[in-house]
N, C-alpha and C positions, 0 to 999 in steps of 0.2 A: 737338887744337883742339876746344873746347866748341862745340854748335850753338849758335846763334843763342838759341833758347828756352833754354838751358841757362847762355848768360851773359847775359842777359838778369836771372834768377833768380838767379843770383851777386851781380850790380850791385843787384836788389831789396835782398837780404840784407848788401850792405856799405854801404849807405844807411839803409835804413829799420832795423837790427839790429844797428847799427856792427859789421860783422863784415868788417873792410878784410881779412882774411886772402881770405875767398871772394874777392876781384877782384885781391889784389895783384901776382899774376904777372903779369897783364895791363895794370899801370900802367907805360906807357913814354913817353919825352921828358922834358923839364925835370930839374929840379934835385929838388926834393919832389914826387912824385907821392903821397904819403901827404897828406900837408896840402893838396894841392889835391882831392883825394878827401873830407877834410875838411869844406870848404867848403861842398858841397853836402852834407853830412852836415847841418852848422848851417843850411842855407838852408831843408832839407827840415822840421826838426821846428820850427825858428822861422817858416813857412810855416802849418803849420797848427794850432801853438798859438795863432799871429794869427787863423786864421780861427777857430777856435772863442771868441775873449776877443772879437771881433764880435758872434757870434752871443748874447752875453751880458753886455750893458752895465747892464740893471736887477740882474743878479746880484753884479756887479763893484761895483757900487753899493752893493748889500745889506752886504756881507761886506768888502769892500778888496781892491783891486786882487790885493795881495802874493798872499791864498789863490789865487785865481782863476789868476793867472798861472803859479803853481806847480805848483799841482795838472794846468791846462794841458798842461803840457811833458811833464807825469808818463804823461798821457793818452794824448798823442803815444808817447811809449816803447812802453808796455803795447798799445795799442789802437790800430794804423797801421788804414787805412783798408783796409775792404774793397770796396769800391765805386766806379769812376771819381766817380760828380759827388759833389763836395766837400758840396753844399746837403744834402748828406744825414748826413754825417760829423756825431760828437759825441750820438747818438740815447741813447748811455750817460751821457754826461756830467753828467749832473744828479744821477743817484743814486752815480755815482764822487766827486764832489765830496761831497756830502753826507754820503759813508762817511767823509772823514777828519777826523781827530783835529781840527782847528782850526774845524770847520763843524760836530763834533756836537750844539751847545749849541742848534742854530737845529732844531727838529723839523720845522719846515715847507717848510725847505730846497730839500731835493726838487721836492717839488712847485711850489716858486717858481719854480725853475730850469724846469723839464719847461715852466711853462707861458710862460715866455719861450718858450723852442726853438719851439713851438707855431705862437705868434703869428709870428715869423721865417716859419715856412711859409706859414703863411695869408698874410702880406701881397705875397707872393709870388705866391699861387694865380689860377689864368685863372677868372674867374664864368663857367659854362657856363646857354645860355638855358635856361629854367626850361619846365617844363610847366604850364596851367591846368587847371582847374576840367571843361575842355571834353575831357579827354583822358581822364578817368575816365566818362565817361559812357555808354559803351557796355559798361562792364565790370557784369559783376551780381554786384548786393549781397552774394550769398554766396560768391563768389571772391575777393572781398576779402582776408578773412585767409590765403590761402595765395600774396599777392602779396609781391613788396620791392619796396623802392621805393630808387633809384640819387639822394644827396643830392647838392649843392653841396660840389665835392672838398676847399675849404677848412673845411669843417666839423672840427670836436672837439669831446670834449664829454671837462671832467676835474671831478673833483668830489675838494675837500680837507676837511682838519679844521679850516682856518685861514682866513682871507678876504685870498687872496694874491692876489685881482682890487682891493682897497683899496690894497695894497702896494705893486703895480705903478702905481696911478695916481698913486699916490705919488709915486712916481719921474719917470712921464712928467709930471707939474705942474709939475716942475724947485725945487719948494720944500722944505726940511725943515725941522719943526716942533722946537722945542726940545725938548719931551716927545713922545710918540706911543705909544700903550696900544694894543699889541695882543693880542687877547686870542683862542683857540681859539672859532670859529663854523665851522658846515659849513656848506658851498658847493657849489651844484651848476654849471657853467658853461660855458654855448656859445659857442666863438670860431668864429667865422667874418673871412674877408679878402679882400682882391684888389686888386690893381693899387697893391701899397705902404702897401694902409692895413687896418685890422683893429678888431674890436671885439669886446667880450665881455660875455655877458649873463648874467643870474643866472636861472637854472629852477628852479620848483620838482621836487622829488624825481622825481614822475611823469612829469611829461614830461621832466625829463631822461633817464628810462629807457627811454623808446618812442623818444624821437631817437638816444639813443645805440645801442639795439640795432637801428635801422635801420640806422645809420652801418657796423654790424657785418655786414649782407645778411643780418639774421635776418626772418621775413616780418613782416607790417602783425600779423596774428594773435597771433605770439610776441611783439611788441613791446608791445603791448596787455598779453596777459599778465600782462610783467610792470612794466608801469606799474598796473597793478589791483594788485596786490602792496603798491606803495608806498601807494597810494590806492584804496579803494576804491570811491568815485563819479569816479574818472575816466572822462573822455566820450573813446572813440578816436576817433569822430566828428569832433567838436569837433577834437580834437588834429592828425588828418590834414588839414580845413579849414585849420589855421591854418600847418601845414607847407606846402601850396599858398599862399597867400596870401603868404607873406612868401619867396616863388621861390626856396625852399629844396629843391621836387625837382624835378628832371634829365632822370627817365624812370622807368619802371616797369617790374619783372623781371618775365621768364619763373617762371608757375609751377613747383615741382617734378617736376613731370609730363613739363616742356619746352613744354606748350599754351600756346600765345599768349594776351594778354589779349584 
């Protein structure tokens, strides 16, 4: 007789792996113990092909149901979840879609997808209270750059070749236009959400590189960097100003050293 953890991992693998052989000795009563074995075979991967064609109704919109749903199921096979909470499942799924044959033609795909998944999180995310103006002030000027700074956990920041933030309001307008010319533009874009709702805003090049490599726990110093990189009269000043002001940060990290601010 298998322990407990051992048929446990049998029952994983004749579900999620159709591999009814690993559990079958152990199917007893009724008439078909194969087909009711079955059943939770179709309820498991029709379970979370639904929840991932949720998680992506602008895409399903983009492209047609049929790809979407197909590709879904396919997902489920290849790619069972490794993680209890579900809200996190499908993190591949944008660029698995975007790999097959019926979605090649759409170059911006990807990243259309990726940035639904995105907004899904964020409108989800809890807004933690912000820090002011009055929390820096005991910290000195030249410890600055070897600070981070801890943002607003709904924050992202994704930048395309395409203007897939158009795309989508597209979709959320609930109208389509007889013609619609879209044409390759780069995009730099900060989503931020909470409590169901979300938005997205267009940055230019620099500061999206100083917010994104905060986003990243790299310090205020590196961030700066390389936002000078993209622009060189960029103000970090300026830029860290406006990151306080619109209660985008959290808290402020520990130096590399471990010394307190």
């Amino acid at each position: 007789m298998p322990s407990l953890a051992e048929f446990q991992s049998r029952l994983r693998d004749a579900i999620v792996e159709n591999r009814a052989d690993a559990i079958a000795p152990f199917l007893v009563g009724g008439r078909d113990a194969a087909k009711r074995l079955a059943v939770h075979q179709r309820h498991y991967e029709a379970s979370l092909a639904n929840a991932l064609l949720a998680k992506f109704p602008a895409t399903t919109w983009l492209i047609g149901a049929p790809i979407v749903t197909e590709a879904a199921r396919d997902f489920v096979r290849q790619h069972p979840p490794m993680a209890p909470c579900i809200a996190d499942y499908g993190t591949k799924f944008p660029r698995y879609l975007a790999d097959r044959t019926a979605a090649r033609q759409l170059p911006y795909l990807c990243a259309f997808a990726d940035l639904e998944r995105h907004l899904g999180h964020a409108a989800i995310a809890v807004e933690h209270p912000a820090i002011g103006m009055e929390a820096f002030a005991a910290i000195e000027a030249d410890r600055l750059p070897n600070l981070g700074l801890a943002l607003q956990p709904s924050l992202h920041y994704c930048a395309a070749d395409w203007p897939i933030d158009d795309l989508l309001k597209l979709f959320l307008s609930g109208s389509a236009p007889e013609r619609y010319a879209f044409e390759p533009a780069g995009v730099h874009l900060e989503i931020r959400g909470a409590r169901g709702e979300f938005r997205i805003d267009r940055l230019d090049p620099a500061t999206f590189a100083f917010r994104k490599a905060l986003v990243e726990r790299q310090t205020i110093g590196a961030a700066a960097e390389q936002a000078l990189e993209r622009d060189a009269v960029f103000d970090p000043g300026r830029a860290l100003t406006n990151l306080i002001v619109e209660d985008l940060v959290i808290a402020v990290h520990q130096t590399p050293s471990g010394a307190q601010p």
